[in-house]
C-alpha positions in Angstrom: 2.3 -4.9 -31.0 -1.6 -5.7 -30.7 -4.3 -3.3 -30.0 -5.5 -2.5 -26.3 -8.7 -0.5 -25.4 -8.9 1.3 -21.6 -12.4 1.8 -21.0 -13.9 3.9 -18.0 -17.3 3.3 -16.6 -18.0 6.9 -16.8 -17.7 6.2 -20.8 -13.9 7.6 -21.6 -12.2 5.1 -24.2 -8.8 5.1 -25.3 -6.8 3.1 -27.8 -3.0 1.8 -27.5 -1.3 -1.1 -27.6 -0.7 -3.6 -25.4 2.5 -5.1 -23.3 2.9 -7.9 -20.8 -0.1 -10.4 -20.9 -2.8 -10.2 -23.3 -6.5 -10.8 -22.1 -8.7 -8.8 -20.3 -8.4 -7.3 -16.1 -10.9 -5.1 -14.9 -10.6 -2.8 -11.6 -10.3 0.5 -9.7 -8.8 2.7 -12.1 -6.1 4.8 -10.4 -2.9 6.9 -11.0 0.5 7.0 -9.7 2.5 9.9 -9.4 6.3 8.1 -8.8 9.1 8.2 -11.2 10.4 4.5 -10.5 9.7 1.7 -8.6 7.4 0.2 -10.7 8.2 -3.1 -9.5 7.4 -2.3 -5.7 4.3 -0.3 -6.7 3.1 -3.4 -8.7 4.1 -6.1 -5.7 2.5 -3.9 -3.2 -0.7 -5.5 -1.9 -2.6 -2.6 -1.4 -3.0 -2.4 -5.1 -5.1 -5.4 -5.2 -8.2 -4.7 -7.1 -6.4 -1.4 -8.8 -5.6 -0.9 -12.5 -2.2 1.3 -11.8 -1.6 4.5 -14.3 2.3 5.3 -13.9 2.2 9.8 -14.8 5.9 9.5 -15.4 6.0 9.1 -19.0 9.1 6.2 -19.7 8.5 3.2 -17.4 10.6 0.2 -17.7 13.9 1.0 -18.6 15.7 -0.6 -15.8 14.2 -3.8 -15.6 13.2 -5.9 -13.2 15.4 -7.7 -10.7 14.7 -10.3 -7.5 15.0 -8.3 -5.0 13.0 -4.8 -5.2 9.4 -6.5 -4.1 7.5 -5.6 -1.4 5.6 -9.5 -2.2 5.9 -12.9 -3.2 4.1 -11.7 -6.9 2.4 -8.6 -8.3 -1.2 -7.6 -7.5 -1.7 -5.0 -9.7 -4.7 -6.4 -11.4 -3.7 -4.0 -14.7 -0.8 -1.5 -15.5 -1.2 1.6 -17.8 1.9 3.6 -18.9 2.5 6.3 -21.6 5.8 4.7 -23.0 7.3 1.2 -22.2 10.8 1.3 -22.7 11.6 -2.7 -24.1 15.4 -1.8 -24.4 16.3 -2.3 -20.2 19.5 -2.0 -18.8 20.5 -2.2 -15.1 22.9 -3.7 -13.3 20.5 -5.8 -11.3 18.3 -6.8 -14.1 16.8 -10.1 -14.4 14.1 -9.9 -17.4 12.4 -7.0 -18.5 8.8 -5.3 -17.5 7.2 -7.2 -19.9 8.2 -10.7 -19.6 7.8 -10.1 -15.7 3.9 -9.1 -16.5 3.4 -11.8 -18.6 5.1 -14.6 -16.5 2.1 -13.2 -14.1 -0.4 -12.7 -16.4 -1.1 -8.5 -15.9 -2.3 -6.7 -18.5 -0.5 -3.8 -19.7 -1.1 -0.9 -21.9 0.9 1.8 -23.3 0.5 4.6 -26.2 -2.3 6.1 -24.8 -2.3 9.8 -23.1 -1.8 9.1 -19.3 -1.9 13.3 -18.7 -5.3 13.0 -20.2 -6.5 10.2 -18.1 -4.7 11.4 -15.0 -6.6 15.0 -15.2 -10.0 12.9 -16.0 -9.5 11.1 -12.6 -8.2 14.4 -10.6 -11.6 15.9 -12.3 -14.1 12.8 -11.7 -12.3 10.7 -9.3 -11.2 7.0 -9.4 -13.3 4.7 -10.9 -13.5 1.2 -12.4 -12.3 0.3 -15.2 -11.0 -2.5 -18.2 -7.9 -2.9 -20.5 -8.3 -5.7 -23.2 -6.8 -7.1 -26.2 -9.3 -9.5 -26.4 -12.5 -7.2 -27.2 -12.1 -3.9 -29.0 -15.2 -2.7 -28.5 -15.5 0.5 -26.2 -18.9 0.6 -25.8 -19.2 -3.2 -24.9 -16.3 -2.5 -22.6 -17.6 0.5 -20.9 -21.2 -1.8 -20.1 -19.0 -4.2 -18.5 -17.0 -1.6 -16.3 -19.7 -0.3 -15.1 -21.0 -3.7 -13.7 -18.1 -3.8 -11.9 -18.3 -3.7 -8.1 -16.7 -0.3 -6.6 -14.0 -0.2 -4.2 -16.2 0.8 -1.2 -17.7 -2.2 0.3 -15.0 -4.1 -0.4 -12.9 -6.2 2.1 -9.7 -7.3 -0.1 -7.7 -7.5 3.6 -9.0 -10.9 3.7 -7.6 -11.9 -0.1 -4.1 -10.7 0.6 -3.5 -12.2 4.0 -1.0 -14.8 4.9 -2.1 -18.5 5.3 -0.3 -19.6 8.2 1.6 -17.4 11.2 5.6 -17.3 9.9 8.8 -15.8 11.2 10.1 -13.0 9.5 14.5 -12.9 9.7 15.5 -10.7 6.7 16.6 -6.9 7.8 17.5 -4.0 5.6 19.3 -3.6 2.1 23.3 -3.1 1.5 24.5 -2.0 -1.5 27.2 -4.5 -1.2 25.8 -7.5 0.8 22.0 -6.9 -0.2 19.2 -8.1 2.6 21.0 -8.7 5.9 20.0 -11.4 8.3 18.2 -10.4 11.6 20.6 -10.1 14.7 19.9 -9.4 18.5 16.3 -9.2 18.9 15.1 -7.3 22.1 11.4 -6.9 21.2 8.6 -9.3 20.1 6.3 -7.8 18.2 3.1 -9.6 16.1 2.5 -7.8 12.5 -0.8 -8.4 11.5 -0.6 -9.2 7.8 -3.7 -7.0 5.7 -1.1 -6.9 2.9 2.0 -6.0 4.2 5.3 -5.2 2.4 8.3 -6.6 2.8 9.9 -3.3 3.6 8.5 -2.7 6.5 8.8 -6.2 8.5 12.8 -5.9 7.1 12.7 -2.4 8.7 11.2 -3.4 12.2 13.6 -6.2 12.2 16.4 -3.8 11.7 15.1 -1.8 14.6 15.8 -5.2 16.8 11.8 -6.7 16.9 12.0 -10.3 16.4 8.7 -10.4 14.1 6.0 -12.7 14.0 3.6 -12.2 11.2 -0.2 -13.6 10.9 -3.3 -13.8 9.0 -5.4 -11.0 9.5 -8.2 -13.1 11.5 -6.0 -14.2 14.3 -8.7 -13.8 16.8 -7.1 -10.8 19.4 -6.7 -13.8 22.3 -4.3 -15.8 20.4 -1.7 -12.6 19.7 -2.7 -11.7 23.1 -1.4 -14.9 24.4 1.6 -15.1 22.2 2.2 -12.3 24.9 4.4 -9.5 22.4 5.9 -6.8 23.1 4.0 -4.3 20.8 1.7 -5.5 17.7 2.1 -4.3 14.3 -1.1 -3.1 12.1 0.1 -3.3 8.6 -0.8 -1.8 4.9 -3.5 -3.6 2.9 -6.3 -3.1 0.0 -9.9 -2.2 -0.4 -12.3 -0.5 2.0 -11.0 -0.6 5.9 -15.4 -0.6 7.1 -16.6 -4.3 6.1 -12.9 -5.6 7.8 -15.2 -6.2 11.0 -12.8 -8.9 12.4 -9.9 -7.0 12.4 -11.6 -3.5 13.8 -12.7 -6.5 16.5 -9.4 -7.9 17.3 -7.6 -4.2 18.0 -10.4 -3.3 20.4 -9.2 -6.2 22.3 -5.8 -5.0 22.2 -5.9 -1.7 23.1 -4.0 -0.7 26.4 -3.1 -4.4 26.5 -0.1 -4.0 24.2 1.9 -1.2 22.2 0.0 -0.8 19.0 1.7 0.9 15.9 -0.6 0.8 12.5 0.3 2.1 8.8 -1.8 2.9 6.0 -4.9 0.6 6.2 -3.3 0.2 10.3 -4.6 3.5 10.2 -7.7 3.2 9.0 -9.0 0.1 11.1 -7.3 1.5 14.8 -9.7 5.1 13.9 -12.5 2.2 13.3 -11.4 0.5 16.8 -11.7 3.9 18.8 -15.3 4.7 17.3 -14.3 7.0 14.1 -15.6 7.0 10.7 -13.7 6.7 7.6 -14.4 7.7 4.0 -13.3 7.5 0.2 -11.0 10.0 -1.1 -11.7 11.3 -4.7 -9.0 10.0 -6.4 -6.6 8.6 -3.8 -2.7 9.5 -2.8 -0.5 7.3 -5.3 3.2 8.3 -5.0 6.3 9.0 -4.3 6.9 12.8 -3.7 3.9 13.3 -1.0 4.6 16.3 1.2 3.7 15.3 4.7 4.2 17.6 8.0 4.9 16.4 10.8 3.4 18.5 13.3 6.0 17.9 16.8 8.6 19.3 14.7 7.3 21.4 11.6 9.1 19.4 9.7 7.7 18.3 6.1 8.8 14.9 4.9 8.8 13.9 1.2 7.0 10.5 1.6 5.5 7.9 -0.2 1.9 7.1 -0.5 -1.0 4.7 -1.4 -4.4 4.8 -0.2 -8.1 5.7 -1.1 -9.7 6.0 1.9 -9.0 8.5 4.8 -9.6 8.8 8.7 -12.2 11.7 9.8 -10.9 13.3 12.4 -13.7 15.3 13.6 -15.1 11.4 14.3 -12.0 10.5 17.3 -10.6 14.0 18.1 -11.2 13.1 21.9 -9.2 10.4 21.8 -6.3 11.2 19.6 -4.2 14.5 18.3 -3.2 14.6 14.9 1.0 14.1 14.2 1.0 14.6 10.8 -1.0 16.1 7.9 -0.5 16.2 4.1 0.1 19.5 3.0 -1.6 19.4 -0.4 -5.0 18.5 1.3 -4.4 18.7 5.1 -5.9 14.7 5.4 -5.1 13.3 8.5 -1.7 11.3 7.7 -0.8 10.5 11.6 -2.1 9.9 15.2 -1.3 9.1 18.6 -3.8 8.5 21.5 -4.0 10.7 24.0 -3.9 8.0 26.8 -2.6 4.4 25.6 0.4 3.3 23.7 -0.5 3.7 20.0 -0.2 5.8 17.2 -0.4 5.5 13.5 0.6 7.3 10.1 -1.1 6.9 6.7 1.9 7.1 4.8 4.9 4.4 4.0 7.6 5.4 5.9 9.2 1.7 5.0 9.2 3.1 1.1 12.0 4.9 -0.4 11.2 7.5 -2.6 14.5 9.5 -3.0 14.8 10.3 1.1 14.4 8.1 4.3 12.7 11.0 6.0 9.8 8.7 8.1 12.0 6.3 9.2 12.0 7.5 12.5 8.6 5.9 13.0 10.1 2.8 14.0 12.5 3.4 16.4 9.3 5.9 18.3 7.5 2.3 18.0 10.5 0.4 19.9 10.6 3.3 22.4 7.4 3.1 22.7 7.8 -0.9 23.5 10.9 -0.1 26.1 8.4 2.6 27.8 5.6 -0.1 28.4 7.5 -3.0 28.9 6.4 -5.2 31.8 3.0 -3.0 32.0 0.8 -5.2 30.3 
C-alpha cells in the first residue's frame, strides 16, 4: 500500500494510504452520509468537482457491477473512505472498487479518521481540497488547495452535458430481467441534461414519457418547437447562478409547457421566477434524509446531494413550499401558484432503502394529462 496525504485549505492534514489510482485530484471536499451505493454516488454527475468522504466506515465489499450507474463513468474527482474492504463478494460483481477507480483514474484514500474529517466539515463547512501519492508534503499540499477555485462561481452544468440530443428507451430494474425496455409511450417530454442520472430518465420512461434528452444550451425555441408534452429539468454540479443560458431558456418555457425540475431543476426554475440562491455550509450528501412533505404530513426517507439551496423568502409570491427537510427546514419542494411546474431538491429516482418519492412522477404525468392541448 503507498502513502496518501488529504490536505484542506483551511490547513487540516491527514495521512493514509492510498487505493484506486495513484496521482494527485484536487476539489470540493465533501461528505456522504449513505451506507452503500458507492458506485451510484461516484457516477452521479452532480459530484463533478467533489472529493466524496463515505461516513460509513467499510466501503467496497460488494463490488462493482455494470449496471448500478447513474453515468456512462465516475465523476468523483477523489474518494475518501475509512476502510476499503479489497475482499468483494456479490453476486453481480464485475471487479472490485479498486480496479474500477483505477481503470478511471480517481484517487482514493483510506486509513484516515473520516468521523474526524466529517465533524471538521459539519464545524467549518465544505471546502477544497487534495489527496496525493505523488507529493507528501502537507504544507505544500495545503498552498495548492487553497489556490483552488471554490465551488461558488462555478458553472460545471456545462462540463457534464450531453453532446448531441438522444432517445432514452431503458425503463426500470427487475430483479429477474434487469432494465426493461420502454413500452406504450403517451407523453413526450424533453429532459434537459445538467447532469442527469440514469435513474430518473428510466423512471419517467416507466411512467409512459417517451424521453428526449439534450444538452443543456438547447436554446428554449428549439425544445419549444420539438413541441413536448412537459420538459424535464434535471440534477447537475456546481453553482446553479453563472448557468445564465439555462435560467434563460426556462423563462421561455414557463406557462408554455409542464415543467418538473430536480435538484439543480430546482435551483435554476427559483432563478427563472426572480429568486436567489445560496451555498449551504456543508451540503446534504445521503441516503437517510428526512424530508416532509407538507400536502400530506408525511416524512419520506430520501436521498440527497446538493450544496446550494433555494431562498424562499426571494419567490414566496409565486410558489408554496411542498416539502421541507426536517433537520434544517431548507426548502426541498415547490409548486407555482399559477402555471404547471413544480420542483423537489431531493432524488426521488434514488433508492436508499424505500421508494418513498416516487410519486413525483406520476404528479408530473398528471400534471401533462391536465394541460394537454393548452399550450
Amino acid at each position: 500500500m503507498k502513502k496518501a496525504i488529504l490536505a484542506l485549505a483551511d490547513g487540516l492534514v491527514f495521512e493514509g494510504v492510498s487505493f484506486g489510482s495513484e496521482g494527485e485530484c484536487a476539489g470540493e471536499v465533501v461528505f456522504n452520509t449513505s451506507m452503500t451505493g458507492y458506485q451510484e454516488i461516484l457516477t452521479d454527475p452532480s459530484y463533478k468537482g467533489q472529493i466524496v468522504t463515505m461516513t460509513y466506515t467499510q466501503i467496497g465489499n460488494y463490488g462493482v457491477n455494470d449496471e448500478d450507474v447513474e453515468s456512462a463513468r465516475p465523476y468523483a474527482e477523489g474518494f475518501i473512505v475509512k476502510e476499503y474492504l479489497d475482499f468483494p463478494s456479490n453476486w453481480r460483481m464485475k471487479q472490485s472498487l479498486h480496479e474500477y477507480l483505477k481503470k478511471h483514474a480517481i484517487v482514493g484514500i483510506q486509513g484516515i479518521d473520516t468521523r474526524a474529517l466529517t465533524r471538521h466539515l459539519r464545524d467549518f463547512g465544505a471546502q477544497p481540497g487534495i489527496i496525493s501519492t505523488t507529493d507528501l508534503d502537507g504544507e505544500r499540499l495545503v498552498a495548492k488547495a487553497k489556490k483552488l477555485p471554490k465551488m461558488s462561481g462555478l458553472d460545471l452544468a456545462k462540463v457534464v452535458t450531453c453532446k448531441e440530443p438522444y432517445v432514452w428507451s431503458e425503463a426500470d430494474w427487475e430483479l429477474k430481467s434487469g432494465y426493461g425496455k420502454k413500452g406504450y409511450s403517451q407523453y413526450k417530454v424533453v429532459a434537459y441534461d445538467y447532469g442527469i442520472k440514469r435513474n430518473i430518465l428510466r423512471l419517467l420512461t416507466q411512467a409512459g414519457c417517451d424521453v428526449t434528452v439534450v444538452p443543456a444550451t438547447m436554446p428554449a425555441e428549439e425544445v419549444l418547437k420539438m413541441d413536448p408534452d412537459g420538459v424535464f429539468l434535471s440534477n447537475g454540479p456546481g453553482d446553479p447562478e453563472p448557468v445564465t443560458y439555462a435560467i434563460e431558456n426556462i423563462r421561455k418555457i414557463l406557462g408554455k409547457k409542464p415543467v418538473f425540475g430536480i435538484c439543480l431543476g430546482q435551483q435554476l426554475l427559483g432563478l427563472a421566477l426572480g429568486g436567489r440562491t445560496y451555498k449551504l455550509k456543508f451540503g446534504h450528501h445521503g441516503g437517510n434524509q428526512p424530508i416532509m412533505d407538507l400536502t400530506t404530513r408525511k416524512v419520506e426517507i430520501a436521498a440527497e446531494n446538493h450544496g446550494f439551496a433555494v431562498d424562499m423568502e426571494t419567490v414566496k409570491d409565486k410558489v408554496e413550499m411542498t416539502h421541507k427537510n426536517l433537520n434544517d427546514n431548507t426548502c426541498e419542494g415547490f409548486r407555482h401558484k399559477t402555471l404547471p411546474a413544480f420542483s423537489v431538491q431531493y432524488h426521488p429516482e434514488a433508492s436508499p432503502g424505500p421508494h418513498d418519492s416516487r410519486y413525483l412522477f406520476q404528479r408530473f404525468v398528471e400534471m401533462m394529462e391536465k394541460n394537454k392541448g393548452k399550450s
